[in-house]
C-alpha positions as CSV (number, residue, x, y, z in Angstrom):
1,X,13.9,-58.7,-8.4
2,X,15.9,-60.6,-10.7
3,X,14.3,-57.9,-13.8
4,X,16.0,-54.7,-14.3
5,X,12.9,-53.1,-14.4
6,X,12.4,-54.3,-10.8
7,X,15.8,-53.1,-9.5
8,X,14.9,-49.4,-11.5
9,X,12.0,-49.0,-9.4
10,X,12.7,-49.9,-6.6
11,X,15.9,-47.6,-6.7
12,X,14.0,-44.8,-7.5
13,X,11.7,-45.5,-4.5
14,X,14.6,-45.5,-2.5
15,X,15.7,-42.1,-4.0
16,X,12.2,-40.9,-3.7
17,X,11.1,-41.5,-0.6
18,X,14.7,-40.6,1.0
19,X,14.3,-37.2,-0.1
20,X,10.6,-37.0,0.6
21,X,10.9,-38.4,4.6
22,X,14.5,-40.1,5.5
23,X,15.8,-36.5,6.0
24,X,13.3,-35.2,7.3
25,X,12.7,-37.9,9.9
26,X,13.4,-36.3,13.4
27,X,15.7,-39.3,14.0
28,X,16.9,-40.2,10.4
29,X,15.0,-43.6,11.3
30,X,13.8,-44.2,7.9
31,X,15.3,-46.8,6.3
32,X,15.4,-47.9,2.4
33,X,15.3,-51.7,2.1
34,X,14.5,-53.4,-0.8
35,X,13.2,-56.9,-0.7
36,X,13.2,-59.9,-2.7
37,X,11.5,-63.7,-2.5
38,X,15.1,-64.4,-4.2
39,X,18.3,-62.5,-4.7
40,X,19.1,-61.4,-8.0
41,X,21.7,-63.6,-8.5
42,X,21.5,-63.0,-12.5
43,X,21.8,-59.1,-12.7
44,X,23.2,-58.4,-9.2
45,X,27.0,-58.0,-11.1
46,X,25.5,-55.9,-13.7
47,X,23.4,-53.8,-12.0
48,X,23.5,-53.7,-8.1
49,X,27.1,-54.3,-6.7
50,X,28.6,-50.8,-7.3
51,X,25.2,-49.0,-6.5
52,X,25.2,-51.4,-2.9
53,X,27.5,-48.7,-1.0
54,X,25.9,-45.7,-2.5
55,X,25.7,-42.7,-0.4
56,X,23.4,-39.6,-1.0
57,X,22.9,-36.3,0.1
58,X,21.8,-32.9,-1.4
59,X,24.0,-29.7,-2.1
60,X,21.9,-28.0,1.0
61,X,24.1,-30.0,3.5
62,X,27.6,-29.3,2.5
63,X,30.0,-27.1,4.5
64,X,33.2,-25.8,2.7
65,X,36.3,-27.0,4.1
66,X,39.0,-24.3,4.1
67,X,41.5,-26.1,1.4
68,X,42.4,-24.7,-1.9
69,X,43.6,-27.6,-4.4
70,X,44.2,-26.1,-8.0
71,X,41.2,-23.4,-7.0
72,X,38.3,-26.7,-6.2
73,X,36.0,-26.7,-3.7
74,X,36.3,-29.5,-1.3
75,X,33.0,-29.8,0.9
76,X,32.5,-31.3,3.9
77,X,29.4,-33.3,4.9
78,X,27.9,-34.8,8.3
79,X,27.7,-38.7,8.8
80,X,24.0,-37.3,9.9
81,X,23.4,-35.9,6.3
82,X,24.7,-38.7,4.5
83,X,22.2,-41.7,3.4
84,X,22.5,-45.0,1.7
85,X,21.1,-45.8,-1.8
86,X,19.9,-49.3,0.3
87,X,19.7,-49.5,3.7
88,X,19.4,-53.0,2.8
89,X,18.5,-55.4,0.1
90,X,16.6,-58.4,2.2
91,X,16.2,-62.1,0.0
92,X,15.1,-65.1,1.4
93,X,18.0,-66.5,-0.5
94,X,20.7,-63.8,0.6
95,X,20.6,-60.3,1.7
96,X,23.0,-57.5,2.0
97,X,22.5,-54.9,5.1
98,X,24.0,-51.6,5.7
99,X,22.3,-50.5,8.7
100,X,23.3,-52.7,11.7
101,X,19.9,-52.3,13.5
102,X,18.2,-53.5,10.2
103,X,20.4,-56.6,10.3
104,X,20.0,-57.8,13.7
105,X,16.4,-57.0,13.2
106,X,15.6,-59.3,10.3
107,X,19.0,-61.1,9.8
108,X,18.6,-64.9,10.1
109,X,22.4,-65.2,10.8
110,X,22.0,-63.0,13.8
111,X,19.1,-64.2,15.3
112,X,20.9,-68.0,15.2
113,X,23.9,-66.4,16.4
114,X,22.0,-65.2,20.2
């Protein structure tokens, strides 16, 4: 994953198939985890740290909050209705996790840890 090309698709999957089934999953039990052999050590900087906390949602979900600063909208949104970019980005060489049952799930740290 160390090729942008690789890091575009795989973000558009995550896109994709979040609006296709992680919000429409009764539980919101779909996760979006991208995986690696190696962690892209070489373009992480350039393209992945600020997309890593990236949260989503569509304009369906909002809620408008009753404050009027300079005549904006401010909208409100559920934790439920919010969804990261990544769940998780899984290397064998490192790995980044957003989701706390996908970490001590896969995470070697955890498991070591019990």
């Amino acid at each position: 994953m160390d090729r942008t090309d690789d890091i575009k698709k795989g973000t558009y999957q995550s896109l994709k198939y979040g609006t296709y089934f992680k919000e429409k999953s009764e539980n919101r039990k779909i996760s979006a985890v991208i995986s690696t052999n190696m962690f892209p050590l070489r373009t992480y900087k350039r393209y992945l740290a600020e997309m890593v906390k990236v949260v989503w949602t569509k304009e369906e979900y909002s809620q408008n909050v009753n404050i009027n600063l300079d005549d904006s909208d401010i909208r409100a949104f559920k934790k439920s209705d919010l969804f990261y970019l990544y769940d998780a980005i899984i290397g064998l060489s490192e790995s980044i996790y957003m989701d706390k049952d996908i970490k001590s799930l896969v995470s070697i740290d955890e498991y070591m840890s019990q």
